[in-house]
Residue, then its C-alpha position, 0 to 999 in steps of 0.5 A: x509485516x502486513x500487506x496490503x492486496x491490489x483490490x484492497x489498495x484499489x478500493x481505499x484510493x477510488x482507483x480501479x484495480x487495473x490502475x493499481x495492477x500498472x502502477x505494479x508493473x511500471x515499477x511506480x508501486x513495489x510489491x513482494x510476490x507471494x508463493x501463490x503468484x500474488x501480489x502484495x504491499x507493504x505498508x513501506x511499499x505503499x508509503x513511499x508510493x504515497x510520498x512519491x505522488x503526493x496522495x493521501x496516507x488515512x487509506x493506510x491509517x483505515x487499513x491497519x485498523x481493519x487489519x487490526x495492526x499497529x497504527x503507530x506502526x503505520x506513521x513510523x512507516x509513512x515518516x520514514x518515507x518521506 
């Protein structure tokens, strides 16, 4: 599974990383703790964010390229969202 970082999620929706870091710990954005006291997205995590505040998913799309991973991968996870 790939995750996506808070700057990276920050710097595709224009937000401030603080932005993203309060949608985190208000629960809006789910994330997975890494065992370097990290946090990390899902492409689900953020997914069911998007749908759930109706923001755009071509970051997602853009992300998994530069990640080089599956884009199918992504819209199945954007579809199951929704």
């Amino acid at each position: 599974m790939k995750y996506f970082t808070l700057e990276e999620i920050a710097e595709s929706l224009g937000v401030n990383v603080a932005s993203v870091h309060r949608w985190a710990e208000s629960g809006k954005l789910q994330y997975s703790l890494m065992d370097d006291g990290a946090k990390k997205f899902s492409t689900s995590d953020l997914a069911e964010f998007a749908a759930k505040y109706n923001i755009s998913m071509r970051f997602l799309f853009e992300q998994s390229l530069r990640k080089k991973s599956d884009p199918e991968k992504i819209f199945q996870a954007i579809s199951a969202a929704q």
